[in-house]
PDB file of N, CA, C and O in Angstrom:
ATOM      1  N   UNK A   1      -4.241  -2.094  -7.064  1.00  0.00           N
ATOM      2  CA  UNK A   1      -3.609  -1.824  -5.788  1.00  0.00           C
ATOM      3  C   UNK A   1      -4.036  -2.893  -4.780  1.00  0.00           C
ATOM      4  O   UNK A   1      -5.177  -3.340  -4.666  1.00  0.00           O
ATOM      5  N   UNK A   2      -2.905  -3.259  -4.027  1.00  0.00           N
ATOM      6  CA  UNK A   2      -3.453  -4.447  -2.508  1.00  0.00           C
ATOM      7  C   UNK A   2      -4.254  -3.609  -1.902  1.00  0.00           C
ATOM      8  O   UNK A   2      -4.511  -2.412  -2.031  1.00  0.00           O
ATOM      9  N   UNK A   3      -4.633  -4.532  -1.154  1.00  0.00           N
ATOM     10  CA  UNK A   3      -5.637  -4.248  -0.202  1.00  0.00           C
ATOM     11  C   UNK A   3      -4.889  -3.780   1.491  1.00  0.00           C
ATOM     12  O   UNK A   3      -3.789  -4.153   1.898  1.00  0.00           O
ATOM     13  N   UNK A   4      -5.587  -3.146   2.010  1.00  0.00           N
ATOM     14  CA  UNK A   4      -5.016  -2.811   2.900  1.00  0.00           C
ATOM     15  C   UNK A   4      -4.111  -4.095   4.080  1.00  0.00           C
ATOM     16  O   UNK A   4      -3.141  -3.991   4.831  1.00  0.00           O
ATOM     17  N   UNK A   5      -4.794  -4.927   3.815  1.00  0.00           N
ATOM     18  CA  UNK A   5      -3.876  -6.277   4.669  1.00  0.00           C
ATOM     19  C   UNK A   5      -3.222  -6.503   4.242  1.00  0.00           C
ATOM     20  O   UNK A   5      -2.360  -6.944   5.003  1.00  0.00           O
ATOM     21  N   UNK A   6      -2.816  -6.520   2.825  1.00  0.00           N
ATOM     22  CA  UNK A   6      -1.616  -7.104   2.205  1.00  0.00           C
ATOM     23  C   UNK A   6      -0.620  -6.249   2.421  1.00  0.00           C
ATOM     24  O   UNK A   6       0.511  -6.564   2.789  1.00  0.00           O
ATOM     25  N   UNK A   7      -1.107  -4.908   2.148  1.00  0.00           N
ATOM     26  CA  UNK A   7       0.093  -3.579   2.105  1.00  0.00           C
ATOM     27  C   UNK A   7       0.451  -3.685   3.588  1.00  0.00           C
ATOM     28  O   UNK A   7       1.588  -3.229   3.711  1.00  0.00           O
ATOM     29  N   UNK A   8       0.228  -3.872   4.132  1.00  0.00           N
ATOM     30  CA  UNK A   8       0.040  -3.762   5.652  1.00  0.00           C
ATOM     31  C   UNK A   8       0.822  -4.953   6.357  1.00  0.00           C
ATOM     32  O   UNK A   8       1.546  -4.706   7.321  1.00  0.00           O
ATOM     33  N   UNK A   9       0.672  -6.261   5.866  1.00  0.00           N
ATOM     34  CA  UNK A   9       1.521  -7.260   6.197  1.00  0.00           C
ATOM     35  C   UNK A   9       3.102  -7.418   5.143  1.00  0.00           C
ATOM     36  O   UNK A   9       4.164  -7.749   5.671  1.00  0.00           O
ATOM     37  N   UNK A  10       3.031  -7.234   4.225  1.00  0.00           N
ATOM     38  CA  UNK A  10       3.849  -6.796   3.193  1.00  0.00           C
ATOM     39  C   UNK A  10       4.934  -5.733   4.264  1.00  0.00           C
ATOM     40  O   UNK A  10       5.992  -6.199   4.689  1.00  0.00           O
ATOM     41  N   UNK A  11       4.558  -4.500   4.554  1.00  0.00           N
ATOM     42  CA  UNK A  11       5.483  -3.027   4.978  1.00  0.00           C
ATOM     43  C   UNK A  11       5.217  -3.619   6.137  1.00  0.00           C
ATOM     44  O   UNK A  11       6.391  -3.906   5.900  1.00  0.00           O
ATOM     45  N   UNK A  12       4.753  -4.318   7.597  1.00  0.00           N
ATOM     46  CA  UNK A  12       4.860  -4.560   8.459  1.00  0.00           C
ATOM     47  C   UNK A  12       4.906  -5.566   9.150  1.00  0.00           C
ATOM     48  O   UNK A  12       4.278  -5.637  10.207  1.00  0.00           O
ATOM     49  N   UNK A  13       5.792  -6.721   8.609  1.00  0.00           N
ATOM     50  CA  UNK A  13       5.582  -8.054   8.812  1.00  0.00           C
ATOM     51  C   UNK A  13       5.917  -8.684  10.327  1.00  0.00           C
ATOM     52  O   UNK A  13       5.911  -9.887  10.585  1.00  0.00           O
ATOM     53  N   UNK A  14       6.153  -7.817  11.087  1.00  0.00           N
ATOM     54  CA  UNK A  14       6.655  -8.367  12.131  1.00  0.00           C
ATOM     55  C   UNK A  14       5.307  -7.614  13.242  1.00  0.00           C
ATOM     56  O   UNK A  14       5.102  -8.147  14.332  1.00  0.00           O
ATOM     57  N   UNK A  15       4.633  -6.603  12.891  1.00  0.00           N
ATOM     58  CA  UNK A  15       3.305  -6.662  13.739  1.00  0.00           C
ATOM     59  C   UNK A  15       2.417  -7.551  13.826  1.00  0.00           C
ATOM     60  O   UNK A  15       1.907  -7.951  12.779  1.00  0.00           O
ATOM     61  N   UNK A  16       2.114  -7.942  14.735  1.00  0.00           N
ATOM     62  CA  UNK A  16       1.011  -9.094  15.203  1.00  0.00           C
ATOM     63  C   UNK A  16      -0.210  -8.601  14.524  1.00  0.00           C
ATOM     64  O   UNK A  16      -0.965  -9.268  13.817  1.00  0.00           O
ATOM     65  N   UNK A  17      -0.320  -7.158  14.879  1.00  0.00           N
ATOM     66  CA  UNK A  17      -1.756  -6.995  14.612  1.00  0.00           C
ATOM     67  C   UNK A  17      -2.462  -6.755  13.019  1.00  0.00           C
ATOM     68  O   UNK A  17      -3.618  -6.476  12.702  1.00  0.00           O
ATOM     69  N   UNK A  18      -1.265  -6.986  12.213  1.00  0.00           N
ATOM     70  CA  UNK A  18      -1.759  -6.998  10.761  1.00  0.00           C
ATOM     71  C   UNK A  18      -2.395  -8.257  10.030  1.00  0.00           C
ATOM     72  O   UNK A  18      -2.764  -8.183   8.858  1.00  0.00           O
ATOM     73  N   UNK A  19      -2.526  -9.658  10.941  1.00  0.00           N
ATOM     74  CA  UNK A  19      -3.212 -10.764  10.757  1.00  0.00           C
ATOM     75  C   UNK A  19      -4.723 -10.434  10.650  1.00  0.00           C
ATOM     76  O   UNK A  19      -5.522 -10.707   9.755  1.00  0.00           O
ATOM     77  N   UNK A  20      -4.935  -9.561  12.187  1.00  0.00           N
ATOM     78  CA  UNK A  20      -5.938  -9.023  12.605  1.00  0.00           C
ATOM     79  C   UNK A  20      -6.831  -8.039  11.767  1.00  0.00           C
ATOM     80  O   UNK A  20      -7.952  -7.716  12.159  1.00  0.00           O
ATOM     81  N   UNK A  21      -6.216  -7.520  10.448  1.00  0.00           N
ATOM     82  CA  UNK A  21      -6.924  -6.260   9.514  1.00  0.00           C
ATOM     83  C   UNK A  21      -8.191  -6.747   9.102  1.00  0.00           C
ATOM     84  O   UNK A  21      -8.166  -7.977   9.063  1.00  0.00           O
ATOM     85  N   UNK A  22      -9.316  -6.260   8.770  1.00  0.00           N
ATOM     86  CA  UNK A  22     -10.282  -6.160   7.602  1.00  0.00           C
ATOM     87  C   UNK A  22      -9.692  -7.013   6.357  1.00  0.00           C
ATOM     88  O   UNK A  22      -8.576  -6.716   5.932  1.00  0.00           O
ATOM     89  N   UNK A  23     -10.485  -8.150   5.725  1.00  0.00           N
ATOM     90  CA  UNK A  23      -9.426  -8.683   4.664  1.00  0.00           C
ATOM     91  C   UNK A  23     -10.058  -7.853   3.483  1.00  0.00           C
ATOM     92  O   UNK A  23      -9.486  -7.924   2.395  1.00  0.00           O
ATOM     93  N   UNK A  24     -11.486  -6.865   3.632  1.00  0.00           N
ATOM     94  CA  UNK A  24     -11.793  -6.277   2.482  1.00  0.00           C
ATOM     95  C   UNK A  24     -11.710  -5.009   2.520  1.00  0.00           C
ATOM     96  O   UNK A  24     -12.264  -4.227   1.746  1.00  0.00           O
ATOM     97  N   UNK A  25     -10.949  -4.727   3.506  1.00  0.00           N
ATOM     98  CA  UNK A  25     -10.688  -2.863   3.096  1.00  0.00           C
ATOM     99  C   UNK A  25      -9.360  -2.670   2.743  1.00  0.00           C
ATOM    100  O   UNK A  25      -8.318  -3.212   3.114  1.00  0.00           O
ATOM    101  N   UNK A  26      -9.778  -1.195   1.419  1.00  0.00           N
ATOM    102  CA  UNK A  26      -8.947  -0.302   1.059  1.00  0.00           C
ATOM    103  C   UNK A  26      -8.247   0.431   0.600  1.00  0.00           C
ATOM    104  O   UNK A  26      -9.019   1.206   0.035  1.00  0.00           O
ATOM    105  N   UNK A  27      -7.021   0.858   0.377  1.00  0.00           N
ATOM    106  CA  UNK A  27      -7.449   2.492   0.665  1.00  0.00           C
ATOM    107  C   UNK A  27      -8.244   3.600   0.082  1.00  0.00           C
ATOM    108  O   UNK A  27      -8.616   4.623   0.657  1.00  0.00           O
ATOM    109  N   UNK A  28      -8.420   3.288  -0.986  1.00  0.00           N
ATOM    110  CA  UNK A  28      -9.874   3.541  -1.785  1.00  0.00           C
ATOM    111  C   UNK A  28     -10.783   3.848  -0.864  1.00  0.00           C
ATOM    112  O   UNK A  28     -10.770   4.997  -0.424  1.00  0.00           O
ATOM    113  N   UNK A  29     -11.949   2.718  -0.280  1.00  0.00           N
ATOM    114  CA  UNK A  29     -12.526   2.728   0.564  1.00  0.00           C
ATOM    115  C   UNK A  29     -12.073   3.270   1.667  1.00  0.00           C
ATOM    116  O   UNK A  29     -13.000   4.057   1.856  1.00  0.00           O
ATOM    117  N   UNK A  30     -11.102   3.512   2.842  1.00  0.00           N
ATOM    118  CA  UNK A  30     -10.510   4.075   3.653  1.00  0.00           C
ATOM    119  C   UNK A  30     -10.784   5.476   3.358  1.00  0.00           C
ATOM    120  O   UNK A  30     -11.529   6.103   4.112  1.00  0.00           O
ATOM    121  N   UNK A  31     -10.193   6.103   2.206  1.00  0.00           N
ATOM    122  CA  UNK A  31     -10.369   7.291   1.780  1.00  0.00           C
ATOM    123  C   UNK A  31     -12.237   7.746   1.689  1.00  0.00           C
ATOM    124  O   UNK A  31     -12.803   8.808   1.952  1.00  0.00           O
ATOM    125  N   UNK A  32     -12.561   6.948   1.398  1.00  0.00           N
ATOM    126  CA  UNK A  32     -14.331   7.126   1.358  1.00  0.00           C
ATOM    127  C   UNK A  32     -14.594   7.048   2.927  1.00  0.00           C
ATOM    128  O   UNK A  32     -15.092   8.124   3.255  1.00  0.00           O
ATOM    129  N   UNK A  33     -14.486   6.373   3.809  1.00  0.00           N
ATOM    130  CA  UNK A  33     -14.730   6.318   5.087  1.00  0.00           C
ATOM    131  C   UNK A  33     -14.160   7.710   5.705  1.00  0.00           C
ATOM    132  O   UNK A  33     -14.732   8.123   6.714  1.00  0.00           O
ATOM    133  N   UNK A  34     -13.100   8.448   5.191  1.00  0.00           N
ATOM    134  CA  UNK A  34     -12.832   9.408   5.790  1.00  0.00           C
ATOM    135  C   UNK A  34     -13.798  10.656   5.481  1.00  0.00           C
ATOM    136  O   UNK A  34     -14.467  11.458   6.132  1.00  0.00           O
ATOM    137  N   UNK A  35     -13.624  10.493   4.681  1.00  0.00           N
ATOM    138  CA  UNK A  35     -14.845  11.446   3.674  1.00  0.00           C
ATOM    139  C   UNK A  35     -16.200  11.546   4.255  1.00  0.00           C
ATOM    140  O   UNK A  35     -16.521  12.634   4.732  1.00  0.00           O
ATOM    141  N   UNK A  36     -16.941  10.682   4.280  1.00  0.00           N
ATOM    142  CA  UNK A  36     -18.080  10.504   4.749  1.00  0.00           C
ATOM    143  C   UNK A  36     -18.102  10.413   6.422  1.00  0.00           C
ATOM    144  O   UNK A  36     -18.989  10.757   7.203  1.00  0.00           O
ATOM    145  N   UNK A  37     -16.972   9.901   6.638  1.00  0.00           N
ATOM    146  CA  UNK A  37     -17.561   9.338   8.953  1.00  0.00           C
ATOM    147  C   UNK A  37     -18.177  11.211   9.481  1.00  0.00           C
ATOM    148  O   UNK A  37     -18.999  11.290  10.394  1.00  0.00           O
ATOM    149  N   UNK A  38     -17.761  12.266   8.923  1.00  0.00           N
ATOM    150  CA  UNK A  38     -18.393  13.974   9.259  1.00  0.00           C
ATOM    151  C   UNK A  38     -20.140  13.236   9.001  1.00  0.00           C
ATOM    152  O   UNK A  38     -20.992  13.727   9.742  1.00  0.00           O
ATOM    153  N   UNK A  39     -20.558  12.292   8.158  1.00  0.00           N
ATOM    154  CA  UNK A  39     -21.887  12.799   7.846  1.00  0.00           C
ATOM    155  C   UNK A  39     -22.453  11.679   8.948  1.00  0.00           C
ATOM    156  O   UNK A  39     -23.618  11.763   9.336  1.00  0.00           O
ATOM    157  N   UNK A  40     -21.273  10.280   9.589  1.00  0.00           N
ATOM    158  CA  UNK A  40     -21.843   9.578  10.399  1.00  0.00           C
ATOM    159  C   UNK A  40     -21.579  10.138  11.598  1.00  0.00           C
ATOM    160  O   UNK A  40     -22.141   9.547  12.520  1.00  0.00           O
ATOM    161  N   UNK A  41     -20.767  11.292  11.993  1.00  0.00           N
ATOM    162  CA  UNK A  41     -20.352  11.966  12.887  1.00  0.00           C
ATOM    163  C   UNK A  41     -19.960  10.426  13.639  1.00  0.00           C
ATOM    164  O   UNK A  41     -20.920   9.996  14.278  1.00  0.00           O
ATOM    165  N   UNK A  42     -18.927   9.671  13.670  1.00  0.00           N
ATOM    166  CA  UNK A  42     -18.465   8.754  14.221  1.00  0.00           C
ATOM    167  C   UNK A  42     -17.005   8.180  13.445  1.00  0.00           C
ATOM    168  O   UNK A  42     -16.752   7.633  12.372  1.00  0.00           O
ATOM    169  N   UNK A  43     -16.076   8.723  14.855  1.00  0.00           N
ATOM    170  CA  UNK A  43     -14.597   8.772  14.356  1.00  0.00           C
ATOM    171  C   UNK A  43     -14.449   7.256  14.177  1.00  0.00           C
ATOM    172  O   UNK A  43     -14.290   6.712  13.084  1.00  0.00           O
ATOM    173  N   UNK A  44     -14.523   6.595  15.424  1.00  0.00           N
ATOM    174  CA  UNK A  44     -14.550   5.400  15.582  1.00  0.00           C
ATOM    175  C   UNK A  44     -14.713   4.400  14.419  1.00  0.00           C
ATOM    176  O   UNK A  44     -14.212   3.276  14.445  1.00  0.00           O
ATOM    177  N   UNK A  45     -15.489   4.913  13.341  1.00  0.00           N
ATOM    178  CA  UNK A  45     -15.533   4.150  12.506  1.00  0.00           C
ATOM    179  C   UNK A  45     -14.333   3.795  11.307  1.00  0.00           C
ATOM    180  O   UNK A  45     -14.329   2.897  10.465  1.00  0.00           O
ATOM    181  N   UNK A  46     -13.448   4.743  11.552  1.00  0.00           N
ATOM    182  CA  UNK A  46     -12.138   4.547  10.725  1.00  0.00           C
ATOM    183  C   UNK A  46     -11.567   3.150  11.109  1.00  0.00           C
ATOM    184  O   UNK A  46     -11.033   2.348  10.342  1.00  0.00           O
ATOM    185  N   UNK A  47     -11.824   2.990  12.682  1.00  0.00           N
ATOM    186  CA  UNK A  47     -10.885   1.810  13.438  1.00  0.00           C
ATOM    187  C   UNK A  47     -12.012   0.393  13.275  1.00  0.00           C
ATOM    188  O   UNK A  47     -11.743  -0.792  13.472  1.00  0.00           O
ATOM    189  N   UNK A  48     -13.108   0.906  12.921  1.00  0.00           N
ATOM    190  CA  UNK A  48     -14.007  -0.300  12.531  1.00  0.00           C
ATOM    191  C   UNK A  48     -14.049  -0.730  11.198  1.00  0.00           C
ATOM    192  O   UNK A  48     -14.651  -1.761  10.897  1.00  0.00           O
ATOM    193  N   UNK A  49     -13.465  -0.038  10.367  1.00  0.00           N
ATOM    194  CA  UNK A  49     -13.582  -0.163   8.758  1.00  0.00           C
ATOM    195  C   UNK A  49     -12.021  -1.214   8.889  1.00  0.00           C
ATOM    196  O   UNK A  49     -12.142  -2.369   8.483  1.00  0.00           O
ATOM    197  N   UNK A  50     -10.994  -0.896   9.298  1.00  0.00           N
ATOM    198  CA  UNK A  50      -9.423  -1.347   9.313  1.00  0.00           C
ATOM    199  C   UNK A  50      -9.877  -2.505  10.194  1.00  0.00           C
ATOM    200  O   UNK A  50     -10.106  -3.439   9.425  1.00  0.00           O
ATOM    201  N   UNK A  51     -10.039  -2.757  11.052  1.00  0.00           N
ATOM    202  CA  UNK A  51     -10.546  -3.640  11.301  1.00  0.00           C
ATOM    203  C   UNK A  51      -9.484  -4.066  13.055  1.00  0.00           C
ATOM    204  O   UNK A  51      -9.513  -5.133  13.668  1.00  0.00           O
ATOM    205  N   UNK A  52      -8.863  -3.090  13.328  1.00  0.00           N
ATOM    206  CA  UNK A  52      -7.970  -3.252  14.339  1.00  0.00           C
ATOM    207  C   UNK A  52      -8.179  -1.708  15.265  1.00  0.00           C
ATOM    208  O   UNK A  52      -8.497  -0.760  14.548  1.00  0.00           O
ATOM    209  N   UNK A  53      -8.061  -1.468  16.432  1.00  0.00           N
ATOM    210  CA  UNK A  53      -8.262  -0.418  17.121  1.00  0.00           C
ATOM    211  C   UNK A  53      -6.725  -0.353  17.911  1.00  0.00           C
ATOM    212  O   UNK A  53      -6.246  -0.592  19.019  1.00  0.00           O
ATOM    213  N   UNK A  54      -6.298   0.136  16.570  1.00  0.00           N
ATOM    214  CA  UNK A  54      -4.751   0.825  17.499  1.00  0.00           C
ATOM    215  C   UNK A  54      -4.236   2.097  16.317  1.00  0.00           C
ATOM    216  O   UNK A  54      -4.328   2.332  15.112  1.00  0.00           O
ATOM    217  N   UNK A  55      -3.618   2.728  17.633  1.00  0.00           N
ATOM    218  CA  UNK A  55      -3.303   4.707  16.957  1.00  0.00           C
ATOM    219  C   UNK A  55      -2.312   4.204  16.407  1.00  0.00           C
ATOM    220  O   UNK A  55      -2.391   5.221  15.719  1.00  0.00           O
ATOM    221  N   UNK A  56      -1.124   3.451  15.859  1.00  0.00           N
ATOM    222  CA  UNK A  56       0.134   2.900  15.277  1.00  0.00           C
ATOM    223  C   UNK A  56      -0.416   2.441  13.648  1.00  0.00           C
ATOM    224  O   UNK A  56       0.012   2.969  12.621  1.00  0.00           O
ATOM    225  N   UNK A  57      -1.260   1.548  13.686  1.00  0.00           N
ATOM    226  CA  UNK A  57      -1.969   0.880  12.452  1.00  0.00           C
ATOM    227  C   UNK A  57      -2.166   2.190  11.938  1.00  0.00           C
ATOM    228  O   UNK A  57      -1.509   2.605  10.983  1.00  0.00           O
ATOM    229  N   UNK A  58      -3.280   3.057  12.681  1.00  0.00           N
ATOM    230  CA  UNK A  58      -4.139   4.058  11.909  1.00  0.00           C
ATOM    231  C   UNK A  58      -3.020   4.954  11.234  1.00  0.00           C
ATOM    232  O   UNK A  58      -3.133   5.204  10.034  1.00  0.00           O
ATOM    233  N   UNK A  59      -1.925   5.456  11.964  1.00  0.00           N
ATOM    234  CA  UNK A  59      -1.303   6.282  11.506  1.00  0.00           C
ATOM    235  C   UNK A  59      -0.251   5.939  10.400  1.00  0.00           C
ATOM    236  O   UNK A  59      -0.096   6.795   9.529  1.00  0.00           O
ATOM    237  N   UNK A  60       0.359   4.999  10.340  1.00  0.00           N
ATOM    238  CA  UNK A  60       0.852   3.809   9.712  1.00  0.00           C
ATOM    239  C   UNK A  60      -0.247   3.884   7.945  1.00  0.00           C
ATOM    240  O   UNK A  60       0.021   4.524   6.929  1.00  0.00           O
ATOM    241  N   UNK A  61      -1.054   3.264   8.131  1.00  0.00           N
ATOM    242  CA  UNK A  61      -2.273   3.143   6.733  1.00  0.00           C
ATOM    243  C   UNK A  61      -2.731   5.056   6.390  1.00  0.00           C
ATOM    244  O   UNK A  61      -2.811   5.538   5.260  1.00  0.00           O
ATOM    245  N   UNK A  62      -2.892   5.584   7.296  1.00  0.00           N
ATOM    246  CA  UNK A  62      -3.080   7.048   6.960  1.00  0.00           C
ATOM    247  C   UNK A  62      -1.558   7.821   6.239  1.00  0.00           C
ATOM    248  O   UNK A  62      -1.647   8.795   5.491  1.00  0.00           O
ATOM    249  N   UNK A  63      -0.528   7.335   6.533  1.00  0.00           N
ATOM    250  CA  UNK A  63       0.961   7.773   5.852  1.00  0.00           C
ATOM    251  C   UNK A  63       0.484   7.072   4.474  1.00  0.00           C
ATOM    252  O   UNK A  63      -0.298   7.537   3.644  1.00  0.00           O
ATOM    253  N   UNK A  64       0.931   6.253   4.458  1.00  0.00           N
ATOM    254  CA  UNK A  64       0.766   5.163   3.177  1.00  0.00           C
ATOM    255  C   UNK A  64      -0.417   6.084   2.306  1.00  0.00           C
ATOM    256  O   UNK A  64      -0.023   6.735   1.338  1.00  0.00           O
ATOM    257  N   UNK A  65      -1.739   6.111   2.650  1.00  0.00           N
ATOM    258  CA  UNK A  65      -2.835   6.915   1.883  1.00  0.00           C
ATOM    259  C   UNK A  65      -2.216   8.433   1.575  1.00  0.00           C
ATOM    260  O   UNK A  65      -2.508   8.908   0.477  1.00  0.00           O
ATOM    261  N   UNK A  66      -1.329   9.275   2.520  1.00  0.00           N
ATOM    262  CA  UNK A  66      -1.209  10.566   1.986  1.00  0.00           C
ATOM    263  C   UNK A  66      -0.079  10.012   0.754  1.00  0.00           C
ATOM    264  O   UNK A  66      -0.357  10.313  -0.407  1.00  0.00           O
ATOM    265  N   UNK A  67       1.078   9.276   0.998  1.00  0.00           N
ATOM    266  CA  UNK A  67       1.473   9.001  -0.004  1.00  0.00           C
ATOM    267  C   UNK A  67       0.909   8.475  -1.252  1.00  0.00           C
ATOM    268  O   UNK A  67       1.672   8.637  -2.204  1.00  0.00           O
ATOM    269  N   UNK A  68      -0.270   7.856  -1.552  1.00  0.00           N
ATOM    270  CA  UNK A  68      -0.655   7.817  -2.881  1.00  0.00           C
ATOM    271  C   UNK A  68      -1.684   8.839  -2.747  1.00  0.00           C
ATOM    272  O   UNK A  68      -1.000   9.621  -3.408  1.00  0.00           O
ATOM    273  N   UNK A  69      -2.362   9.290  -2.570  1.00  0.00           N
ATOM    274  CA  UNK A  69      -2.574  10.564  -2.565  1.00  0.00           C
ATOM    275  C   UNK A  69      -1.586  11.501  -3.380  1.00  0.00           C
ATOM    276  O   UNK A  69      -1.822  12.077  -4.441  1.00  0.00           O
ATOM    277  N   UNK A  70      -0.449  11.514  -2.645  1.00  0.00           N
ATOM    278  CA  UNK A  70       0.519  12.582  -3.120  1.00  0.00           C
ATOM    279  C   UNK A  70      -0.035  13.836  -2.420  1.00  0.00           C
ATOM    280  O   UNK A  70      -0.332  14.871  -3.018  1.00  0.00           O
ATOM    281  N   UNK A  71      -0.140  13.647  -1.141  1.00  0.00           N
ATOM    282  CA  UNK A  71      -0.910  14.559   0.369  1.00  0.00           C
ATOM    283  C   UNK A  71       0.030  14.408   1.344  1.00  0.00           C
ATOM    284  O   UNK A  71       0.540  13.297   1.487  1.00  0.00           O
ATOM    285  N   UNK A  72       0.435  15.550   2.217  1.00  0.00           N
ATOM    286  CA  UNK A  72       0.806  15.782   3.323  1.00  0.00           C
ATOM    287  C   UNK A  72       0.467  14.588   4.260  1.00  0.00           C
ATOM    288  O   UNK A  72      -0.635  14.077   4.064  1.00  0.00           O
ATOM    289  N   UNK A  73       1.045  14.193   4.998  1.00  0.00           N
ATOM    290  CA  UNK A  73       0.134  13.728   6.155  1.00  0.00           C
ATOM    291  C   UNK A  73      -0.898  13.993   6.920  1.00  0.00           C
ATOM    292  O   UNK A  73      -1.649  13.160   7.428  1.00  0.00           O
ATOM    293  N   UNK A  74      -0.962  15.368   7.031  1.00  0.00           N
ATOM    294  CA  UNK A  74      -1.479  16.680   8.144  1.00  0.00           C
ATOM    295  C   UNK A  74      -3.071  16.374   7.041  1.00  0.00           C
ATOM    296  O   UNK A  74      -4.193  16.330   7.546  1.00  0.00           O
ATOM    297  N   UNK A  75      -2.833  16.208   5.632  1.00  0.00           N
ATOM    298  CA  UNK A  75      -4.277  15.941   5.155  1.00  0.00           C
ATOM    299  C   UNK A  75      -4.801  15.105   5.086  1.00  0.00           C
ATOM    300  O   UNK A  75      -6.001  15.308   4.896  1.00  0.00           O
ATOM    301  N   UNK A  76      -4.384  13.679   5.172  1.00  0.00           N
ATOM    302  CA  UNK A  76      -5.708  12.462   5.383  1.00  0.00           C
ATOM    303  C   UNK A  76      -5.737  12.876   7.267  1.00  0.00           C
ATOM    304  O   UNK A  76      -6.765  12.780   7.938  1.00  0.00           O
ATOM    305  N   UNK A  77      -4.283  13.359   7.872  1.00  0.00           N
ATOM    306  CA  UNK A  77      -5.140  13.393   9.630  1.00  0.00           C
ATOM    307  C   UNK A  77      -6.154  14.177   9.442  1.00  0.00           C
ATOM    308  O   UNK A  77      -7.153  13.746  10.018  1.00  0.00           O
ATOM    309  N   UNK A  78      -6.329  15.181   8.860  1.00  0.00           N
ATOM    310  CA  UNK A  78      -7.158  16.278   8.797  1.00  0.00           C
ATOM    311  C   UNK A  78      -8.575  16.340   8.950  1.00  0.00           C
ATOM    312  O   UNK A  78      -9.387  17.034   9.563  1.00  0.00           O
ATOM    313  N   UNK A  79      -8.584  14.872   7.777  1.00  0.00           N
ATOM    314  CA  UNK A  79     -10.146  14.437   7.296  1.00  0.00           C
ATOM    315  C   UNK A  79     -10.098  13.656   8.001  1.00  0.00           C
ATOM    316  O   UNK A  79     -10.581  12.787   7.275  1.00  0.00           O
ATOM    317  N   UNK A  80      -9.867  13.062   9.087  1.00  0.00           N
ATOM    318  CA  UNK A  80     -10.294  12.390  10.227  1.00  0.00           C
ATOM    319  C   UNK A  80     -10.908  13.174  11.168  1.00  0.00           C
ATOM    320  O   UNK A  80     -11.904  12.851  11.814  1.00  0.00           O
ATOM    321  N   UNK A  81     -10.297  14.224  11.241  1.00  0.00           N
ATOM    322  CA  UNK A  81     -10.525  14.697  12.506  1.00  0.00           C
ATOM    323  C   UNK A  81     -11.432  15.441  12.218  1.00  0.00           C
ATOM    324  O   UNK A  81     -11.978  15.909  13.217  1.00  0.00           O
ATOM    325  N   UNK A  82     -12.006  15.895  10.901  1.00  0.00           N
ATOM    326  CA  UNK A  82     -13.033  16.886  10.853  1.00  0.00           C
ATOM    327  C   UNK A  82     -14.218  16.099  10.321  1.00  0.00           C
ATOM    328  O   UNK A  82     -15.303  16.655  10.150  1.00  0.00           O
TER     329      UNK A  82
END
């Protein structure tokens, strides 16, 4: 599987801010960052792992993850938020 910049510039080629990604995360790892940020109690760190701090990206790479997943959306937001 690409990496989250590729999938990301690939499905969004006309955002600026996908130059800007993490060139080594993902979604693998993404999915582990969600998992674990409850034990760093630090949301923030989803937007530090991606490597860009915008709610469009996040939600954008969080669709994409419930889809291979084969998950709702409502469940990778879920594990963010908890």
């Amino acid at each position: 599987m690409m990496n989250i910049k590729e999938y990301y510039m690939n499905a969004y080629p006309t955002d600026e801010l996908g130059v800007e990604l993490n060139e080594n995360s993902t979604f693998v790892g993404l999915l582990d960052v969600l998992n674990t940020q409850s034990v760093n109690d630090d949301s923030d760190y989803v937007y530090e792992y991606i490597g860009v701090v915008d709610s469009i990206v996040r939600e954008r790479l969080f669709s994409n993850l419930a889809l291979v997943l084969n998950k709702p959306y409502d469940y990778v937001y879920n594990l963010w938020l908890n």
